[in-house]
N, C-alpha and C positions, 0 to 999 in steps of 0.2 A: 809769771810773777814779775815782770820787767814794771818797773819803774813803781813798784809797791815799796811802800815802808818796812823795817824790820815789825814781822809779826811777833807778838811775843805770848799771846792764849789766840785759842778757836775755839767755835763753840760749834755743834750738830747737833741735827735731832736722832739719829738715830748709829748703836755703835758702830754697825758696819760702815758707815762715812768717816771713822777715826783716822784709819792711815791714810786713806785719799787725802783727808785733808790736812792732816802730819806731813806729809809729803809735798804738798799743794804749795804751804804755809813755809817750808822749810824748818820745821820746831819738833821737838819729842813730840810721840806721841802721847807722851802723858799731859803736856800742855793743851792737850785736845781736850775740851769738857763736854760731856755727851746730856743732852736731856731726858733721857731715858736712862740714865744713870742714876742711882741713889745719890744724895749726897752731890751730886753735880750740876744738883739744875743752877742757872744763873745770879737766883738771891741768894745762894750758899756759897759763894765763891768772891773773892775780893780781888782787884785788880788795882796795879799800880799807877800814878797819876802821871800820865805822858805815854801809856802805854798803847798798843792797838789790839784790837779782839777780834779778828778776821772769821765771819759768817761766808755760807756758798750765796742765802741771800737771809732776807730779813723772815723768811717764813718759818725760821727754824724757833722763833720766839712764839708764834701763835699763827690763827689765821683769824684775827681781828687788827683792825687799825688799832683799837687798844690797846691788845699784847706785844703788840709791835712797838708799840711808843712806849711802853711803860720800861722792855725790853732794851731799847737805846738810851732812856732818861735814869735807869740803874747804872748801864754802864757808866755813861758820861758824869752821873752825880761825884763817880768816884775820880771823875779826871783822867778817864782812858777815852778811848776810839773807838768806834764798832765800824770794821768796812769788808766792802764787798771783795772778796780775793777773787772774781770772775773779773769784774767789770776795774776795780779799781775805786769804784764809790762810796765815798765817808758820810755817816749819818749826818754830819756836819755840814754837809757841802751842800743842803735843800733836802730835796721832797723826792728827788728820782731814785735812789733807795727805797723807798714808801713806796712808792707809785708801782714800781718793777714787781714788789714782792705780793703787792695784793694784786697786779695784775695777775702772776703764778697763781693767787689761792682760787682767783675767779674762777681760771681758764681749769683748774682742778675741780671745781664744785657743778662749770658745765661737763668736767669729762672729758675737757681737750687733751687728749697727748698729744705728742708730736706726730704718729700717723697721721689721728684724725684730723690735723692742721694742715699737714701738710697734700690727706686727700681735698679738702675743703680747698685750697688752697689751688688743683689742679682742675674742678668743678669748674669753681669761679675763669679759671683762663682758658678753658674749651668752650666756655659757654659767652666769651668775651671773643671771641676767635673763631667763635660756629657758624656765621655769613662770611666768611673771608674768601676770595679764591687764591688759589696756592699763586705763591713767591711770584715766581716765572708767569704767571697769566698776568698780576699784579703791576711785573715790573713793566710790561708791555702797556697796561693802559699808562701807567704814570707818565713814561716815555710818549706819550701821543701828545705832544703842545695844542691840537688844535680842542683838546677836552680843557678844561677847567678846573681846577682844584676839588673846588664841589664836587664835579659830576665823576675828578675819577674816585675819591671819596665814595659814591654813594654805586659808581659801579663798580670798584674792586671790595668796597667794603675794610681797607685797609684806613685809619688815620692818615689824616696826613703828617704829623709829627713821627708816626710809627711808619711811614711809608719812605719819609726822609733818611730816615736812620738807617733802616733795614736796606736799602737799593740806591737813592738819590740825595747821594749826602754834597754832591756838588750841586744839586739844582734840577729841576726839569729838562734846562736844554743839554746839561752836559751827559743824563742819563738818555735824551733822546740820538745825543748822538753817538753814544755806545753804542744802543742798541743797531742805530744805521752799521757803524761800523761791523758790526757782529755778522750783520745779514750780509752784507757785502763779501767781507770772509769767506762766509757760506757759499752764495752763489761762485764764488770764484774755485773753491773747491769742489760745488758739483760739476763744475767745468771740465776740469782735469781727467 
């Protein structure tokens, strides 16, 4: 809750979210108005002019750009606030409030939870990473100066921006002369 205004109502949609967000909000929990409440949906309740109405987000009003707007333009008609206590975002401050919660209804209406995102999510970088050769093959072509950007590109299969980062953050010749040193190393200890 760092660098939030004093809350002074919160609104959910459902009551088990009451004391998370009593607590969240730092307010009673009676301050909490639930929409699954008799008597507590949002046109039944009056708020004060300068006040804030801290939402988890804007979905709790609807799942239309409609109910959403009509939801902020009730509060604000009365001269309060309606903000996000996750993010810190005031309906006042644009559209990224709006944008965030109907992105939530979407990502609900295809069935996204968070697994599924987050297996989609591992799909997409195996299959972005499925011609690669491991690290240590990789870091040997990059280290060969007499190959070309291009061509160790197209024979490690690594970017070059991804190949920089991961192994040759000094450059081509200072990663080839690691590797010299490395071998040299070597041989001197199979010596011994």
């Amino acid at each position: 809750m760092t660098g939030l205004p004093k809350i002074d109502r919160a609104y959910v949609a459902t009551e088990a979210e009451r004391a998370d967000m009593a607590k969240a909000c730092g307010i009673r929990a009676g301050d909490v108005r639930c929409a699954e409440t008799k008597d507590q949906h949002y046109k039944q309740w009056k708020t004060r002019k300068g006040a804030f109405v801290a939402v988890r987000d804007l979905t709790v009003a609807g799942s239309t750009r409609g109910e959403i707007l009509e939801f902020v333009k009730h509060i604000q008609a009365q001269g309060a606030e309606v903000i996000e206590i996750e993010t810190g975002n005031r309906a006042s401050g644009g559209v990224e409030m709006l944008n965030r919660a109907l992105s939530i209804v979407h990502a609900r209406q295809r069935g996204m939870t968070p697994e599924r995102a987050a297996e989609m999510a591992r799909k997409t970088k195996e299959k972005r990473r499925g011609d690669r050769k491991r690290e240590e093959d990789a870091r040997l072509i990059w280290g060969n100066l007499s190959l070309s950007d291009d061509e160790c590109v197209r024979q490690s299969g690594w970017p070059r921006a991804t190949a920089f980062a991961a192994f040759a953050k000094g450059g081509r010749k200072k990663l080839a002369a690691q590797i010299a040193a490395e071998s040299k190393a070597a041989r001197a200890r199979r010596r011994k």
